[in-house]
VOGU-3710 file (C-alpha; in Angstrom, 3 decimals, decimal comma):
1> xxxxxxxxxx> 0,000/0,000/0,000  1,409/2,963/-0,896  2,292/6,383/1,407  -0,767/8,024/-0,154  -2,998/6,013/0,529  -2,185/5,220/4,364  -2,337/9,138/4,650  -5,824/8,994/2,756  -7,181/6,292/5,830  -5,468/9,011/7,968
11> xxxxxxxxxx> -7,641/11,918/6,664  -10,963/10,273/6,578  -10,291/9,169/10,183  -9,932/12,750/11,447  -12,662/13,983/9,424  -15,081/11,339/10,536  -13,384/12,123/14,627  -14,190/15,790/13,551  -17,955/14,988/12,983  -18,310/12,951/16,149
21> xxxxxxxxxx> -16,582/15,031/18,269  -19,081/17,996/17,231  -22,265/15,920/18,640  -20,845/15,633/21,858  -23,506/16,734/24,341  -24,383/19,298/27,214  -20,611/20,921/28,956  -18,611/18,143/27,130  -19,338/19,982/23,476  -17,092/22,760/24,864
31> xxxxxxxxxx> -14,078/20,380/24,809  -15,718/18,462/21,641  -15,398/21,952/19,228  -11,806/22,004/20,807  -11,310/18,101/19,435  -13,395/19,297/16,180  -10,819/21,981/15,300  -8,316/19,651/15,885  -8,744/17,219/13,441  -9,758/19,465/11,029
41> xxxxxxxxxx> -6,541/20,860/10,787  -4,961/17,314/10,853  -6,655/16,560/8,224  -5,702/19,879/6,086  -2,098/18,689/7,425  -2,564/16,017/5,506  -3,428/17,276/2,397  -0,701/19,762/2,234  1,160/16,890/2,544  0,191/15,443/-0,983
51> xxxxxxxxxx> 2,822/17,973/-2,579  2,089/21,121/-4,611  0,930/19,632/-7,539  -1,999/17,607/-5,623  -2,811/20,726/-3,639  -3,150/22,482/-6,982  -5,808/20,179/-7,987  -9,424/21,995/-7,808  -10,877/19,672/-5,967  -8,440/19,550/-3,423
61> xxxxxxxxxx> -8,237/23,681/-2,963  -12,180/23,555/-2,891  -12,107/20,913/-0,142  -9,179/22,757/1,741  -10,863/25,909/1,416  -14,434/24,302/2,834  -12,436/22,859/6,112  -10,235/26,076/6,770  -13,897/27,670/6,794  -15,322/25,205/9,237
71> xxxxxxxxxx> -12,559/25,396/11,377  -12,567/28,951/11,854  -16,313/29,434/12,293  -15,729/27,358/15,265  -12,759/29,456/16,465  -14,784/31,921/18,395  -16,548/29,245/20,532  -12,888/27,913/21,560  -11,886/31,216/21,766  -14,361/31,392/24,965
81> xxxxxxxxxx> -12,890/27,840/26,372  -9,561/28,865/25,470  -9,971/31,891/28,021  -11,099/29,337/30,505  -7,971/27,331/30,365  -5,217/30,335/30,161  -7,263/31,087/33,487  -6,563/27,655/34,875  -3,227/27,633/33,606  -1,977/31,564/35,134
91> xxxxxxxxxx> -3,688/29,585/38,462  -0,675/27,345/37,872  2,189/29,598/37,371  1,078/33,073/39,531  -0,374/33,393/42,895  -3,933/33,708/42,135  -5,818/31,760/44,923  -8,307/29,191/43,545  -11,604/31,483/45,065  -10,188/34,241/42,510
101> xxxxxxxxxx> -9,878/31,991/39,980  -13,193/30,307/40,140  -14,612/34,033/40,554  -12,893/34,707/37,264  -13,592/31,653/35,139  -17,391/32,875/36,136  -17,195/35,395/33,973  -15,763/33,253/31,081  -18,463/30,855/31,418  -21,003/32,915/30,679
111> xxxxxxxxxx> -19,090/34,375/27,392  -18,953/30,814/26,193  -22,661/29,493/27,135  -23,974/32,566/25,485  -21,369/31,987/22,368  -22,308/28,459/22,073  -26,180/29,186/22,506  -26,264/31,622/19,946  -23,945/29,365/17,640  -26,778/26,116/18,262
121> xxxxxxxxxx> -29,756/28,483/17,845  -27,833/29,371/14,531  -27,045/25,297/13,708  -28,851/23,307/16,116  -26,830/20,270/17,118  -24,656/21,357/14,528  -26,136/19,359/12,193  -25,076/21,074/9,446  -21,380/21,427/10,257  -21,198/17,218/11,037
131> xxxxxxxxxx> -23,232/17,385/7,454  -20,139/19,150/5,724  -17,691/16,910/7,486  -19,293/13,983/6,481  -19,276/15,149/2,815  -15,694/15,981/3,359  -14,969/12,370/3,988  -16,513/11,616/0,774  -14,105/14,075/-1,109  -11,323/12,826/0,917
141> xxxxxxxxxx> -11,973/8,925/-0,980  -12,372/10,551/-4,109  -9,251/12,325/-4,258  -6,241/10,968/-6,120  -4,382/9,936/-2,695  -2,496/6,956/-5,244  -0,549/9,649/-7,313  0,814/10,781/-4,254  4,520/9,503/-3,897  6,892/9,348/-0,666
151> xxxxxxxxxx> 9,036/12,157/-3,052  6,064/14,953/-3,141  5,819/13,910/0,288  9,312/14,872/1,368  9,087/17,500/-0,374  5,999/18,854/0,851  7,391/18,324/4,083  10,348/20,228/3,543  7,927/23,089/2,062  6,796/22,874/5,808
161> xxxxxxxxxx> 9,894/23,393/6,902  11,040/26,653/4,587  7,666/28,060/5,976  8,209/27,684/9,615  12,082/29,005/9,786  10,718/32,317/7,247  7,934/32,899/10,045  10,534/31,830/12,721  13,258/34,691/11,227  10,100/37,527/10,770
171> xxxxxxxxxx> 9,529/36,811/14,803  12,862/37,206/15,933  12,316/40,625/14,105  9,623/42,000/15,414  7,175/41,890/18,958  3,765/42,335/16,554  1,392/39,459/18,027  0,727/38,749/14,569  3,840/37,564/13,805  4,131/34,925/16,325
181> xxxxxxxxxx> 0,775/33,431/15,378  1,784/33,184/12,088  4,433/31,509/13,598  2,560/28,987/15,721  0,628/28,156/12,895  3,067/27,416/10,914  4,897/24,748/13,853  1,610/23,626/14,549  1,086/22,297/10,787  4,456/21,372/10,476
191> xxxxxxxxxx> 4,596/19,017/14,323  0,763/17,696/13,246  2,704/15,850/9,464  5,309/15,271/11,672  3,101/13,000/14,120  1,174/11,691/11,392  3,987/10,469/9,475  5,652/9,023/12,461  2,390/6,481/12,604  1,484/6,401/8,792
201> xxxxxxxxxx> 5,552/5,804/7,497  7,657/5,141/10,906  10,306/4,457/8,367  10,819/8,026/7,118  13,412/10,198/9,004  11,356/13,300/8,337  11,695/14,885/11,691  12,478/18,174/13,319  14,896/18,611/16,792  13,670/20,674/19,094
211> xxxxxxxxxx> 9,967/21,192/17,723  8,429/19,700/21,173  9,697/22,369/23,490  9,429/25,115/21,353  5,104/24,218/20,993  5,580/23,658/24,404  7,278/27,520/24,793  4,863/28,742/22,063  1,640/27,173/23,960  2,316/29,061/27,082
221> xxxxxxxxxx> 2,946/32,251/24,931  -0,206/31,930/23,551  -1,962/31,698/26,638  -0,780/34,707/28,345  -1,156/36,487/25,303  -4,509/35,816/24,989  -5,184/36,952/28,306  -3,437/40,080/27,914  -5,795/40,715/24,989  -8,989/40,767/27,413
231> xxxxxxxxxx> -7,390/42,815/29,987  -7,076/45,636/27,235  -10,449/45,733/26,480  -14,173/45,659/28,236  -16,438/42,861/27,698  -15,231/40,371/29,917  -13,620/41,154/33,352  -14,363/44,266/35,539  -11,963/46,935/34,824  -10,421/46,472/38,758
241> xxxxxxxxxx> -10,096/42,571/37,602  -8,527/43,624/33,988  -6,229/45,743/36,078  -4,933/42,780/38,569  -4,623/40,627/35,634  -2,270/42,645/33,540  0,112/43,103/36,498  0,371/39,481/36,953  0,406/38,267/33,017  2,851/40,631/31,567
251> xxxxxxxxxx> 6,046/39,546/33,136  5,070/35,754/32,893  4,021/36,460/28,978  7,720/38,488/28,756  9,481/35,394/30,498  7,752/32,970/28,097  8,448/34,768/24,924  12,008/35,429/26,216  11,716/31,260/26,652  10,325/30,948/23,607
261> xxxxxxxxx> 13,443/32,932/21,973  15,587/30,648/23,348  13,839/27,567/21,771  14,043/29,219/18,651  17,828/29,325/18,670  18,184/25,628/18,993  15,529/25,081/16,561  17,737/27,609/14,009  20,560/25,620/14,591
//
């Protein structure tokens, strides 16, 4: 069986995880859009992994397109949850006493219970979201998975590869937010073909040093600079909470990124 193939089986089994995570029901749909988003970006992992000339195909940018769509109309539900769990994690790493903590992941609750009300009132069940990934899987066997060679796999890989050390050079430059999601997308995709090629082809040696700790740097980022983003503006916390929580997140999200630095140094190497 060839490479393209396995990674085929691979695709339809996120998409299909995707779908199921999605009806998930009552508090444990938070965590199912979470698992959702997940494998929808496996599975666009995945396809970028076909090479340049099966991502050209039509019917592969049209499928592409439809989950990268999906995925982010679900990003401001886990946007709510994600809140929640930078909460839970600052609980971890500042002194924030678990009665101030619950008192604060109050407020997030009811962001995300009225986010995820309005979102089933919109799609109930989500029926129609597990209705496009469903359809997806049926793209997903229709596609030409067989022309796909180990080759425009490698070299799709190393595409991956040019992509995250640009982003990784353009963050080193510059402290714009942007630029190190950009950059955490781009490790993201690249650790996600990474994992699935280490079950799909344990053979191949297509793997990068050091790509752990710096998601692992990048993660923890990512949390504190998410929470720095609601302490700048109304809508969530009380201004006197938004006030407590900047003092507390800004050297922890300046020791991270200065952590985060350092990962990128050995990952430059």
């Amino acid at each position: 069986m060839g490479l393209g193939v396995v990674l085929q089986a691979e695709a339809i089994h996120e998409a299909e995880r995707a779908a199921r995570q999605l009806a998930r029901p009552g508090e444990d749909r938070h965590d199912g859009i979470h698992q959702a988003r997940k494998s929808i970006r496996r599975v666009r992992a995945l396809i970028a992994l076909g090479g340049p000339e099966f991502s050209a195909m039509p019917a592969v940018r049209r499928l592409d397109a439809g989950l990268r769509s999906l995925c982010r109309g679900l990003s401001s539900l886990r946007d709510a949850d994600a809140l929640r769990d930078a909460l839970l994690h600052l609980e971890q790493d500042a002194i924030v006493g678990p009665i101030e903590c619950e008192r604060l992941c109050a407020f997030v609750a009811v962001l995300r219970a009225r986010r995820l009300a309005a979102a089933l009132a919109r799609d109930p069940d989500f029926a129609r979201r597990r209705a496009r990934l469903q359809e997806a899987q049926t793209r997903l066997g229709l596609l030409p998975w067989s022309q796909v060679t180990d080759a425009a796999v490698a070299t799709a890989h190393a595409a991956s590869r040019r992509r995250l050390r640009k982003a990784l050079k353009q963050a080193k430059r510059s402290d714009d937010p942007e630029a190190w999601h950009t950059l955490r997308r781009r490790l993201r995709r690249l650790r996600q073909q990474e994992n699935a090629l280490s079950r799909c082809a344990p053979g191949t040696a297509l793997h990068t040093a050091g790509i752990a700790e710096l998601a692992d740097r990048m993660g923890k980022a990512q949390d504190h600079a998410l929470l720095l983003a609601h302490c700048r503006r109304s809508g969530v916390f009380p201004a006197r909470d938004r006030a407590t929580l900047r003092r507390l997140v800004e050297p922890l999200y300046a020791d991270a990124l200065e952590h985060a630095a350092g990962a990128l140094e050995s990952l430059a190497d």
